[in-house]
C-alpha positions as CSV (number, residue, x, y, z in Angstrom):
1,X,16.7,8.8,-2.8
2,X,14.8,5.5,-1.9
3,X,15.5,2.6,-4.4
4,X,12.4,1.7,-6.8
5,X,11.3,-1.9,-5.8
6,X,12.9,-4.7,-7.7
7,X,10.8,-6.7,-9.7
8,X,9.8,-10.1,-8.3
9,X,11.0,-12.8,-9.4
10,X,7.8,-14.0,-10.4
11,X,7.5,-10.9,-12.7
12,X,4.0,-9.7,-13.2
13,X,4.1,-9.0,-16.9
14,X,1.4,-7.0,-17.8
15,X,0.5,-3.4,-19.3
16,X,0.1,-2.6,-15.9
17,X,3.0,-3.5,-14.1
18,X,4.1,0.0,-14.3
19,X,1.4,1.5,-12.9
20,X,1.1,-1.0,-9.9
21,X,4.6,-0.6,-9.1
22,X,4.6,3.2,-8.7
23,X,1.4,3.0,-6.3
24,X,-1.1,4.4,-9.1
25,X,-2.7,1.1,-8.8
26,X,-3.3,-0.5,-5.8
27,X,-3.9,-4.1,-6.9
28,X,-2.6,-6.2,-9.5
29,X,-3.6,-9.9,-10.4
30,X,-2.7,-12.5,-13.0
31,X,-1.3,-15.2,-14.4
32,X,2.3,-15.8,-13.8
33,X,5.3,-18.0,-14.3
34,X,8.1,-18.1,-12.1
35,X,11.2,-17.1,-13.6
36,X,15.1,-17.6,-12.2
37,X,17.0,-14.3,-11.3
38,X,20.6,-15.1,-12.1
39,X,23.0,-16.7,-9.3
40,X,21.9,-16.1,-5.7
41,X,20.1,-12.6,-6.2
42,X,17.3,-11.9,-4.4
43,X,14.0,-9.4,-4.8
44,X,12.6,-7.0,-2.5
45,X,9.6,-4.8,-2.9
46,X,7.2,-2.9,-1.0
47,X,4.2,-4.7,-1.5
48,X,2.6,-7.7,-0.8
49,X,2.4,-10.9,-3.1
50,X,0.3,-14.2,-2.7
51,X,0.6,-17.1,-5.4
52,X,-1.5,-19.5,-6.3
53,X,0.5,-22.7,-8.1
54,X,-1.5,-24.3,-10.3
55,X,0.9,-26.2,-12.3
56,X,5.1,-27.5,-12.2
57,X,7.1,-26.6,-9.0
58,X,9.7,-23.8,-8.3
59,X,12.8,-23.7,-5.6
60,X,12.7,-21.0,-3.7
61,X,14.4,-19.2,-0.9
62,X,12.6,-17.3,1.3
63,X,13.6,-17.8,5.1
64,X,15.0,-20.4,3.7
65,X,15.3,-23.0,1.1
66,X,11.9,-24.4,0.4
67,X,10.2,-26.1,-3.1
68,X,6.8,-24.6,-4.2
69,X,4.3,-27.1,-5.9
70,X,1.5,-27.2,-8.1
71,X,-1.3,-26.8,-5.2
72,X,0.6,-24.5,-2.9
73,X,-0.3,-20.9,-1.8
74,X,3.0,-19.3,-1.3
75,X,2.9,-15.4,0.5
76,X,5.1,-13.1,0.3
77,X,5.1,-10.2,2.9
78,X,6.6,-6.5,2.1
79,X,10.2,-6.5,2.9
80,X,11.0,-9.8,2.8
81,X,14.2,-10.9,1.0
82,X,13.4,-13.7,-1.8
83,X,14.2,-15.1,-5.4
84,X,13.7,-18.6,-7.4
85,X,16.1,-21.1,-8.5
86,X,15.0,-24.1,-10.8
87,X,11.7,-23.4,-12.2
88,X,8.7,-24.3,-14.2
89,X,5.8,-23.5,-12.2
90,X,3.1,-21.5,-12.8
91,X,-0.4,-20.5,-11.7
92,X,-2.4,-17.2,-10.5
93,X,-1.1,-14.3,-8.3
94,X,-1.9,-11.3,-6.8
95,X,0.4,-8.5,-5.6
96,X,-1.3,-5.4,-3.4
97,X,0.2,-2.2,-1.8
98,X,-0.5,-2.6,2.1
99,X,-2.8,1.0,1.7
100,X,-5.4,-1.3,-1.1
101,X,-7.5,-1.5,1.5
102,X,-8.4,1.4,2.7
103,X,-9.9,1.6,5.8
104,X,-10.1,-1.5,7.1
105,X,-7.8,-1.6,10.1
106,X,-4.1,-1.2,10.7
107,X,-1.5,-2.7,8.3
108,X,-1.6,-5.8,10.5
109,X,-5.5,-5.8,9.6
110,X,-4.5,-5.3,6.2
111,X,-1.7,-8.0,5.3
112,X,-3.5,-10.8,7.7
113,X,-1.7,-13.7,7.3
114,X,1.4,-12.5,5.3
115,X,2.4,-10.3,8.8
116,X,2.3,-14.3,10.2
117,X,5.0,-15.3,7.9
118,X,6.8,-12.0,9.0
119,X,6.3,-13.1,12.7
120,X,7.9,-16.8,11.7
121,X,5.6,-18.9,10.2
122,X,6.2,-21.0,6.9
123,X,5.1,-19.0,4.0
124,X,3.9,-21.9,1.9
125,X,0.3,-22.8,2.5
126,X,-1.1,-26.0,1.3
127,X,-4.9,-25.7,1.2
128,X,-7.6,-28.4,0.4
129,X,-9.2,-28.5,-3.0
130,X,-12.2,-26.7,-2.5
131,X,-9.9,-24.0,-1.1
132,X,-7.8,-24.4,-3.8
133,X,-10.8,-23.8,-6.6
134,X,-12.1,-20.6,-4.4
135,X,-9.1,-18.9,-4.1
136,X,-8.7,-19.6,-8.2
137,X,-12.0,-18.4,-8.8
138,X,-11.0,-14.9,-6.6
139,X,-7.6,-14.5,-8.5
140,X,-9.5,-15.1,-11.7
141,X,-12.0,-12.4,-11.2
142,X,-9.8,-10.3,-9.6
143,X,-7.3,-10.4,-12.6
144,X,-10.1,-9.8,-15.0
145,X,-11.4,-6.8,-12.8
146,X,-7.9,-5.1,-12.7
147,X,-7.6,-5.4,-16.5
148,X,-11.0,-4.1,-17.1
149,X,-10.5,-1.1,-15.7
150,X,-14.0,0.4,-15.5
151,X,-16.0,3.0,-13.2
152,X,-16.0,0.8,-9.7
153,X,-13.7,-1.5,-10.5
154,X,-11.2,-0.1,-7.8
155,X,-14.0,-1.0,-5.4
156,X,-14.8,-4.1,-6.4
157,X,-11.0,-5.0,-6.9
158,X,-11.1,-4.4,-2.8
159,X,-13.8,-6.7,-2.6
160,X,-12.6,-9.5,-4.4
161,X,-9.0,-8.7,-2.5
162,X,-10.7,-9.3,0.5
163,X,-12.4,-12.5,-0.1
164,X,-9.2,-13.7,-1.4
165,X,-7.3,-12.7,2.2
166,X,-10.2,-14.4,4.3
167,X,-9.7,-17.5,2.0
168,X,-6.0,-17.7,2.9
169,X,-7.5,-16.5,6.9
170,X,-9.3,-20.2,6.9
171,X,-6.7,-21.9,6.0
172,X,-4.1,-20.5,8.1
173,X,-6.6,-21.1,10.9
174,X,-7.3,-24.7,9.8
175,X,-3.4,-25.4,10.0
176,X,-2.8,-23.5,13.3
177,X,1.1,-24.6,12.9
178,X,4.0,-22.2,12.9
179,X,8.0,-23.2,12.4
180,X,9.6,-22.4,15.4
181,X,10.3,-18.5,16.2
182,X,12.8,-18.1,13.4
183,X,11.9,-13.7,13.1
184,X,15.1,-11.8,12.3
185,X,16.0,-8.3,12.7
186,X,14.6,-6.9,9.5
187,X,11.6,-8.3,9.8
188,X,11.0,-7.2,13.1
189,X,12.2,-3.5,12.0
190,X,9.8,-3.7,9.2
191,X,7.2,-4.5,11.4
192,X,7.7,-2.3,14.2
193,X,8.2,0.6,11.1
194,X,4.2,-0.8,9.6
195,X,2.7,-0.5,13.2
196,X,4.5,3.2,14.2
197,X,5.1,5.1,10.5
198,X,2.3,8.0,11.4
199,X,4.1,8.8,14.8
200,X,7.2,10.7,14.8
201,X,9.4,7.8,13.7
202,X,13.3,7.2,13.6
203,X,16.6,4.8,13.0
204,X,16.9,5.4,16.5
205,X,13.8,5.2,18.5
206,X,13.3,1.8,15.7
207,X,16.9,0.6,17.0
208,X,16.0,1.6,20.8
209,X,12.3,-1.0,20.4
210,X,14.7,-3.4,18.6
211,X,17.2,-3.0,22.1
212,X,20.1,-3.0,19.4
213,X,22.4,-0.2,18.0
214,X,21.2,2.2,15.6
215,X,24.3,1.1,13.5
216,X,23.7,-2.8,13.9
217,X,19.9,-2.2,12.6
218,X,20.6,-0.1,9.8
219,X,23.3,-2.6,8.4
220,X,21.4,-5.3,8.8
221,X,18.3,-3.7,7.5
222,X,20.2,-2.1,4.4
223,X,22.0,-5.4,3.6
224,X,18.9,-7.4,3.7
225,X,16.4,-5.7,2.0
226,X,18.4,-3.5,0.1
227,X,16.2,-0.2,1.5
228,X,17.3,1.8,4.7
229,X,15.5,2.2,7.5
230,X,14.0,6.0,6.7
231,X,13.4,4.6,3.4
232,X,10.8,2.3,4.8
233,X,9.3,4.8,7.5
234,X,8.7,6.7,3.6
235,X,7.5,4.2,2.1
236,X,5.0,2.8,4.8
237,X,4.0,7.2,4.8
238,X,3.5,7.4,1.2
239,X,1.2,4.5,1.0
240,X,-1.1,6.0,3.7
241,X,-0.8,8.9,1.5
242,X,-1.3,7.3,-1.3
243,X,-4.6,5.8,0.6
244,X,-6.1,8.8,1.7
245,X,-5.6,10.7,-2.0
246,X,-7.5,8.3,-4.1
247,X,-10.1,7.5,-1.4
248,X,-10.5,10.8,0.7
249,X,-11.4,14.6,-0.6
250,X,-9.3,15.9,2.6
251,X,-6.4,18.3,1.4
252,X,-3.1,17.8,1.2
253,X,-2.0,19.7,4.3
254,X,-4.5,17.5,6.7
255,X,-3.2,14.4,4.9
256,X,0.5,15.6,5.1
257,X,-0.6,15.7,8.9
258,X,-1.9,12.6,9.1
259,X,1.0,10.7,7.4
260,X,3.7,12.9,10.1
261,X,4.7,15.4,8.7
262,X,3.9,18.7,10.3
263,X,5.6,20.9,7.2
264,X,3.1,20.4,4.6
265,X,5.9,21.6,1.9
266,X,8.5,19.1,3.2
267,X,5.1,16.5,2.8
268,X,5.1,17.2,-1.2
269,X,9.0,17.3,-1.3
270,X,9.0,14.3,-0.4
271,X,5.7,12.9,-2.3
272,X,7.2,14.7,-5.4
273,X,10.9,12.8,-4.8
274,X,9.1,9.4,-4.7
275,X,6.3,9.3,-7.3
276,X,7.7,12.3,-9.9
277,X,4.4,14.2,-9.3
278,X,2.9,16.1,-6.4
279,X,0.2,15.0,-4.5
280,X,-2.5,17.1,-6.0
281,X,-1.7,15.8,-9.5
282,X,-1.5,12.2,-8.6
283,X,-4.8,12.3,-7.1
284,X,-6.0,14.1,-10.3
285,X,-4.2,11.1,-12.4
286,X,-5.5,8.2,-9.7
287,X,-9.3,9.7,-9.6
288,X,-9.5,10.2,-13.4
289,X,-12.8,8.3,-14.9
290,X,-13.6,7.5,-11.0
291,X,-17.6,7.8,-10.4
């Protein structure tokens, strides 16, 4: 049975955590402090995270060891191995599910600059002031938008998600500097798994794209992120699912179809073994109070 995501180490303490963690809500944004996991652990989890510092400083690792500021945007892809040592920072952050979206491109579309870090460059961004007070005015509507919970707020949460992922597009741009190709083999499973999860998908055809043994990628992809390698082709399928259920009226065969699976009761097996519900009654519980 896949593993529920760890919490990050960041910790987004809120009435909603819950909710955002088990995909009923897409987006969730607020103010955070960066708190120590004991020893050397690390988190993992499925979705994506950018933070804002704003005040103190936080060691990190995350391909690598690295020191977060006050200033600093620091992105976190899905799938990618981190945790915090010394810390009193704090400041604004946003974590998303890669289907929050909708249907604005691929996953590479989607997660923008993050996939960048995947692909090897450094994930701390260190943007001017006036990008700095943008990007804090987008977290700050954003967090208020999630926690008012009202008829269109799931649209306008989008909106404001966006403007926050073109803000971090211009500075990435503006930088144009990447460490040296550093991408290991997780990383490049998980993003071979994000580009190819609708298609017929396997350990071994992902090992074959990798040119490694299926045995090599699965230990390496289990020890790092703590998650197999079909756990991730799920996960990446349930959050198109999860997509097309709040935002589509198509039925639950087609979108069984869509998301690869050609046995529509295998689909809701499987939907019903990750999120405790079947589709049809987490669309009912995801749509409630929707206009």
């Amino acid at each position: 049975m896949p593993s529920e995501p760890q919490p990050p180490s960041w910790g987004p303490d809120s009435s909603s955590r819950l909710d955002f963690e088990k995909g009923r809500l897409p987006i969730w944004a607020g103010r955070l402090q960066v708190h120590p996991r004991g020893g050397r652990a690390t988190a993992v989890h499925a979705y994506a995270v950018v933070m804002l510092v704003t005040r103190g400083e936080s060691k990190m690792r995350h391909a690598g060891d690295l020191v977060v500021r006050a200033g600093d945007v620091h992105l976190i892809p899905p799938g990618d191995a981190h945790g915090a040592g010394a810390s009193n920072a704090e400041g604004w952050g946003v974590a998303f599910h890669p289907d929050a979206l909708g249907e604005d491109g691929g996953a590479a579309n989607r997660l923008g600059p993050l996939l960048r870090v995947r692909k090897g460059c450094h994930p701390v961004l260190r943007p001017t002031l006036p990008q700095r007070r943008r990007l804090a005015r987008w977290m700050r509507l954003l967090s208020e938008e999630v926690a008012r919970n009202e008829p269109g707020g799931e649209e306008a949460a989008r909106s404001l998600l966006r403007l926050v992922l073109i803000e971090l597009e211009r500075m990435t741009a503006q930088t144009g500097t990447s460490e040296p190709p550093s991408l290991g083999l997780s990383r490049k499973a998980l993003t071979y798994i994000e580009t190819h999860c609708l298609e017929p998908l396997s350990l071994a055809q992902v090992a074959k794209a990798l040119g490694r043994s299926s045995a090599h990628v699965a230990g390496v992809v289990r020890q790092e992120t703590g998650r197999t390698v079909g756990e991730w082709i799920l996960e990446c399928r349930m959050a198109e699912a999860r997509r097309r259920l709040r935002g589509t009226d198509e039925r639950v065969d087609i979108i069984a179809e869509r998301v690869g699976y050609a046995d529509v009761t295998h689909f809701i097996r499987q939907f019903r073994r990750v999120h405790g519900v079947t589709p049809a009654a987490w669309r009912r519980k995801a749509t409630a109070g929707a206009p």
